[in-house]
N, C-alpha and C positions, 0 to 999 in steps of 0.2 A: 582586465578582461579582453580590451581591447587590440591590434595592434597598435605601431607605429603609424602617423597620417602622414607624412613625406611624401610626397611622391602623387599623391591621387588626388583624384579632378573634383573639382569643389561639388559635386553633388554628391559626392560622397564621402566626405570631409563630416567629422560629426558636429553637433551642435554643442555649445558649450552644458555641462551639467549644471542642473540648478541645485543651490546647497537643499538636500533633502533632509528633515527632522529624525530622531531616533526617536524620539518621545513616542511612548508607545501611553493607549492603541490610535492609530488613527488608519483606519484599513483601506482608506481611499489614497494615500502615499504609501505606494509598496515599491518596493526594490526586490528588480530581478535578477535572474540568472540565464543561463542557457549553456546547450552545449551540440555542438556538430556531433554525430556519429554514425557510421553505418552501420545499415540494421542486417548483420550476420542472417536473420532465421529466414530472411529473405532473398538471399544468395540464391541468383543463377548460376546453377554450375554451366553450363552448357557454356559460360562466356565468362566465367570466374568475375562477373562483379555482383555487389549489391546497392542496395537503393540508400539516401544518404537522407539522411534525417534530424530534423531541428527540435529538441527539447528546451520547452521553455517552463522556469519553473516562478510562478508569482502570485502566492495564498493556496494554486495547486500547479499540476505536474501535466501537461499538456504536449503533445510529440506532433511535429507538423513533416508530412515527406516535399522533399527541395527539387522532385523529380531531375534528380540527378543521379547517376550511378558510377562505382569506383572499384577501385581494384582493391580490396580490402589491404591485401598485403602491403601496398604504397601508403596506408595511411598512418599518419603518427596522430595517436589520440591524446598525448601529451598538448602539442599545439593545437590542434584539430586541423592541419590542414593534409594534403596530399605533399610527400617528398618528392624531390627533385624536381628539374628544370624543364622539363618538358612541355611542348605548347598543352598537352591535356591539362597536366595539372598546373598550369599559372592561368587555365581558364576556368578552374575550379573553385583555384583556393579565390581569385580574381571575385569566383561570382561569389561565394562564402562571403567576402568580405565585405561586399556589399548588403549580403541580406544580415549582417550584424549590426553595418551602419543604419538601415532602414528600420530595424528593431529598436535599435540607441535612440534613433530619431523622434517613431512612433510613442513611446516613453515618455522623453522627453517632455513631449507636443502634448500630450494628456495630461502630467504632472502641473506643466506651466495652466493648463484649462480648469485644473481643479477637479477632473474627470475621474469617474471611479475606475479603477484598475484590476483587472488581475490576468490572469495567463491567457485565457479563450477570449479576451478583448484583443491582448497586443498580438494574436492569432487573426481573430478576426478583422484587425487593419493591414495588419504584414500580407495577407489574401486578398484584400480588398473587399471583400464582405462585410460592411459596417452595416452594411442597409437595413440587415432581416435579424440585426447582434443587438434587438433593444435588451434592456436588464427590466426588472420586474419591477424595480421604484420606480424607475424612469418612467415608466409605460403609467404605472401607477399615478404621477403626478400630470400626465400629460392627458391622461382622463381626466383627475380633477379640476385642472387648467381649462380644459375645453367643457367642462358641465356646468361653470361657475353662476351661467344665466341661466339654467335649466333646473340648479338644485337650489334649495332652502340654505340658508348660511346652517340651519341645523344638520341637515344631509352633508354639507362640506365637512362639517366639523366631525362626525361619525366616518365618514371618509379618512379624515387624519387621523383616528384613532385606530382603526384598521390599518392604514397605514404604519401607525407604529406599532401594533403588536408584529404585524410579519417583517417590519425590518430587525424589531429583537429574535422573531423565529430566525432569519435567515444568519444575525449574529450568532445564536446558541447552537444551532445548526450546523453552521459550515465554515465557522469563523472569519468569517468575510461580510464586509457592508450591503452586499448588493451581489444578484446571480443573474443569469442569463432568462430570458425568457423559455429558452430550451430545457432547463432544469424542470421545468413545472411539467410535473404530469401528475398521475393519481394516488402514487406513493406521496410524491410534497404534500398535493391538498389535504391528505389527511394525517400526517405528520403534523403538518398545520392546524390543521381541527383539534387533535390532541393538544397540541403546545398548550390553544386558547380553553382547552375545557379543564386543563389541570393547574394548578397552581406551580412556580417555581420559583427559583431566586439563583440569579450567574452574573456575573459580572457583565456587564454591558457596554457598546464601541467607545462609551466616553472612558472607560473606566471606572465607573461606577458601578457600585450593586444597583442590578435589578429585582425588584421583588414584587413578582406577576401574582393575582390574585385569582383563583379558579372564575371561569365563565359559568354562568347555566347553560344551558342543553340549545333553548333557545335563542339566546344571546350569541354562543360558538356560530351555529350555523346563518344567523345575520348575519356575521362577519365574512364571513365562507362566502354568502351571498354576495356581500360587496366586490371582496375579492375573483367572484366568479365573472361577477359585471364588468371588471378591469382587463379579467384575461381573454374574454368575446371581442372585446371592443378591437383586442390584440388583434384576435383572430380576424378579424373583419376588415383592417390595415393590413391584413398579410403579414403580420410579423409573425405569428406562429403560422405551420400548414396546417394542426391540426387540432382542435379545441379538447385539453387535458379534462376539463367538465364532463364532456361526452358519456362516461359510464359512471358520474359521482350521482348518488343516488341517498339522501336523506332525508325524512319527515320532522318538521316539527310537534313537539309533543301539545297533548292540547293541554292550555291552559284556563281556569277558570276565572274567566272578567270578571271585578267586579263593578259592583252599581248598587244604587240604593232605590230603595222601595219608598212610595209614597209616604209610609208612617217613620222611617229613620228620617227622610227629609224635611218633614214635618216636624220633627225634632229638633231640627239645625235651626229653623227657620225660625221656630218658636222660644229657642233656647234664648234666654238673658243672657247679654255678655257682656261685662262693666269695663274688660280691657280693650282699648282701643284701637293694638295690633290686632288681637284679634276679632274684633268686630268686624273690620274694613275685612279680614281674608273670608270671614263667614262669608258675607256679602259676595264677594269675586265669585267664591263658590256655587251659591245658590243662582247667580247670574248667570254663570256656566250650565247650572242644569236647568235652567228653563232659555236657554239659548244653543247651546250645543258646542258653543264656542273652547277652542283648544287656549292652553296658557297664550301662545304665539299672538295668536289673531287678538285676545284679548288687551293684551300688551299695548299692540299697535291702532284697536279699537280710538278713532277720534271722532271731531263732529261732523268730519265730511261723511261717515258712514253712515250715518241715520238719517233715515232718506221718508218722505210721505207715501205706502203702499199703495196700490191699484183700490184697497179696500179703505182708503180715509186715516188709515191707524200708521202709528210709528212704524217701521221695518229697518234693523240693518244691512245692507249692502257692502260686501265686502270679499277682498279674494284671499284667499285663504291663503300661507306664509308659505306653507309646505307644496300644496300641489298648483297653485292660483288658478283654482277653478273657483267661479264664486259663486257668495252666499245669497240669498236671499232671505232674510230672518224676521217674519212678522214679532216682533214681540211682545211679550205675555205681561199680566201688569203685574205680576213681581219683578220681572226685570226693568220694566220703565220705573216702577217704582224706586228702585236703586240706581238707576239711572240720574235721578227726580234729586237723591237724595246726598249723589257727589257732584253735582254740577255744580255749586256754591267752593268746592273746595280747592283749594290753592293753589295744588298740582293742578288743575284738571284748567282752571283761570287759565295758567301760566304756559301751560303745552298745547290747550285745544283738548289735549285728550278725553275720554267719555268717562275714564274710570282713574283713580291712583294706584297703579299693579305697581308690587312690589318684586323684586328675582323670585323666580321659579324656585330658587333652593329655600328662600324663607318662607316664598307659600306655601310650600310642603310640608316645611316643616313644623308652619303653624297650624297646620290644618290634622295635625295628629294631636296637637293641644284640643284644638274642637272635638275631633273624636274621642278623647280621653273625657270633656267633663261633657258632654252627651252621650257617652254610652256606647256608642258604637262601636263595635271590634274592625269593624273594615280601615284597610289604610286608604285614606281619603287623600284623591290627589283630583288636577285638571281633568285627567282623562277619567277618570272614575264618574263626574261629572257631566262630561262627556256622553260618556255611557248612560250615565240616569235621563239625560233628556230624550236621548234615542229610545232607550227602553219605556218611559212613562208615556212618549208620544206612541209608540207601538200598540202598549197596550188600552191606549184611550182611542183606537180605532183610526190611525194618523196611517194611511199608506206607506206602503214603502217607500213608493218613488218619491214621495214628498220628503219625506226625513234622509235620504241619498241627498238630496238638494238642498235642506237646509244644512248638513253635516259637512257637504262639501264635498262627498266621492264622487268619483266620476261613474262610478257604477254600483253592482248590488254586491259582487265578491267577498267588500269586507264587513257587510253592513251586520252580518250574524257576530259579529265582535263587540257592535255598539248598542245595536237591540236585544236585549233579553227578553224573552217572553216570563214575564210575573207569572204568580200563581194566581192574583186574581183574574188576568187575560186566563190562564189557564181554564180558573172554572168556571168563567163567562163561557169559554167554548165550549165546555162540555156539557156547558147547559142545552145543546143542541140534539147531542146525541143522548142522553138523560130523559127528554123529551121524547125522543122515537123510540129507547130501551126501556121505557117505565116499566114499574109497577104491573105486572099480569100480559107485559107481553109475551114470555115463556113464559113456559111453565119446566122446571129442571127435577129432571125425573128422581124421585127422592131413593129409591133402591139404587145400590151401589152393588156392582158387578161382581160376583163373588170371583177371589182368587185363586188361582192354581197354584198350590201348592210344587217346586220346583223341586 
């Protein structure tokens, strides 16, 4: 591809090749190509040259101009350089051959860094513009990098699965590991949105199948979410000029929380249960809804939390996993009482801890056992729990602002998620208007208006 190096000044003398792998795929070691030529449709005639131009081809096909100009008819596209001896062209082909070497070099220098590669990078360094040429993982990881103290190790880890759906969108996509921050505008994101709402199966950069499973509606546009937070952040660094978000416009569909009612809870609480998995998860649960406490907090619940209240009674104190705004939790005596009831026990001896939680996947999964031999149709999880304390405190006349403060929001926005209003708050209120609409306050005129015949 090269020429001969004889003769020329060690700055431009090229660097040795490193042995590059064939083993395919690995899209981050790419080998290129390129090619000198003049761009014919942009012939000056007035001065019979045109402008000379660098084609670089590596995963795509990218044309950079050398602001130089030739006499078309002097060039040999065989070699790619300018014929004969003339000081013009040995200042030509002179300069050609160095922007070869700077390209061999630029290469090189990335291959040896491990750096992702493709044609609009070795573009972007051969111009000197690296600065504003972030790629979309990149940017992606370098939000996750800098939020590490600010997000939940649960928030990281929804991060990394984001993360890895749009690095298999950008494989199925465009066949390459990684794009430019410039690619993203309003056709990617919802290219993107599609990928995650539909199911598929392609081969993927290890060479493996991949076999994607459709998103929900609500789930997709989370993702979106995350992704939109990565590309602001961009936009805010200056690596983009202009936020691709700007005209993306989506709702989430409403979905129906659920939560249990005083008498299914009653149920759980009352139920016998001889196995002693699931006893211990009943328990978690019912402490959950008379605390408000998420699986996380629960988890990590020890004795330094349980603190003496303003009012004489037990309260937990505690900062919540997810946002660490904290709790203040007076508690209710069925939770002390199960409190009461694993502090003898072994785990709880051995850790400090207040309760023996088990993984969030088994208490889920045991807590559909509970629902199965109490009756219940609801799928019963932490947040369901969650829910029933907001909602049962709601409707026993519990302020708002107070149950914002035990649940841990920083405000009122999500709190119509965690409160439901019951049907008996229902017909407690309506006892009010019942009261002023009684019985013989109309009187509703018993003739019905005769109709017109059309």
């Amino acid at each position: 591809m090269f020429a001969e190096q004889s003769g020329l000044p060690d700055n431009l003398k090229l660097s040795p090749l490193p042995k590059v792998s064939t083993r395919l795929p690995e899209a981050n070691i790419m080998i290129y190509s390129h090619r000198i030529f003049p761009r014919k449709g942009k012939m000056k005639a007035d001065i019979g040259m045109c402008p000379l131009y660098l084609r670089i081809i590596c995963g795509e096909r990218i044309e950079v101009s050398l602001n130089k100009w030739i006499n078309p008819q002097k060039w040999n596209s065989k070699s790619q350089r300018l014929v004969g001896n003339t000081p013009e062209a040995k200042a030509i082909n002179d300069f050609i051959k160095s922007v070869e070497v700077r390209l061999h070099n630029i290469h090189t220098s990335l291959l040896n860094k491990g750096e992702f590669i493709n044609a609009e990078i070795l573009k972007a360094h051969l111009l000197g513009k690296t600065g504003k040429h972030k790629t979309v993982l990149e940017t992606f990881d370098f939000h996750i990098k800098h939020n590490e103290k600010n997000y939940s190790s649960a928030t990281i880890k929804k991060y990394g699965y984001c993360r890895g759906h749009l690095k298999n969108y950008i494989w199925k996509s465009y066949n390459t590991s990684d794009v430019f921050l410039s690619k993203v505008d309003l056709p990617f994101i919802k290219e993107f949105q599609l990928y995650l709402s539909e199911s598929s199966q392609f081969v993927g950069e290890a060479g493996k199948t991949v076999i994607k499973a459709a998103n929900e509606h609500n789930s997709t546009l989370k993702y979106v979410k995350m992704f939109k937070t990565v590309i602001r952040s961009a936009v805010a660094y200056k690596w983009l000029d202009t936020d691709p978000f700007a005209l993306y416009r989506e709702k989430y569909k409403a979905v129906e929380q659920e939560y249990l009612n005083e008498s299914e809870l009653k149920k759980i609480i009352e139920k016998k249960v001889s196995i002693d998995r699931l006893r211990l998860v009943r328990d978690l649960f019912i402490f959950s809804c008379f605390t408000g406490l998420s699986y996380a907090d629960l988890k990590k619940l020890s004795s330094e939390h349980l603190v003496i209240g303003i009012d004489g009674y037990s309260w937990i104190n505690i900062k919540r996993t997810k946002t660490n705004t904290t709790c203040k939790i007076p508690l209710l005596q069925p939770a002390n009482e199960i409190l009461k009831k694993y502090a003898s026990h072994p785990y709880c001896v051995n850790t400090g801890k207040l309760l023996p939680v088990c993984s969030n996947q088994k208490l889920n999964s045991y807590l559909k056992e509970i629902a199965d031999i109490t009756g219940i149709s609801k799928n019963l999880t932490c947040h369901v729990a969650r829910r029933t304390f907001a909602t049962l405190a709601s409707d026993n006349g519990v302020p708002a602002e107070t149950i914002v403060k035990i649940i841990g929001h920083a405000g009122f926005k999500h709190l119509h998620l965690y409160a439901k209003t019951g049907e008996i708050k229902l017909a407690e209120d309506m006892k009010i208007l019942r009261s002023k609409f009684g019985e013989g306050t109309f009187e509703i005129c018993d003739a019905i208006p005769q109709q017109k015949s059309i």
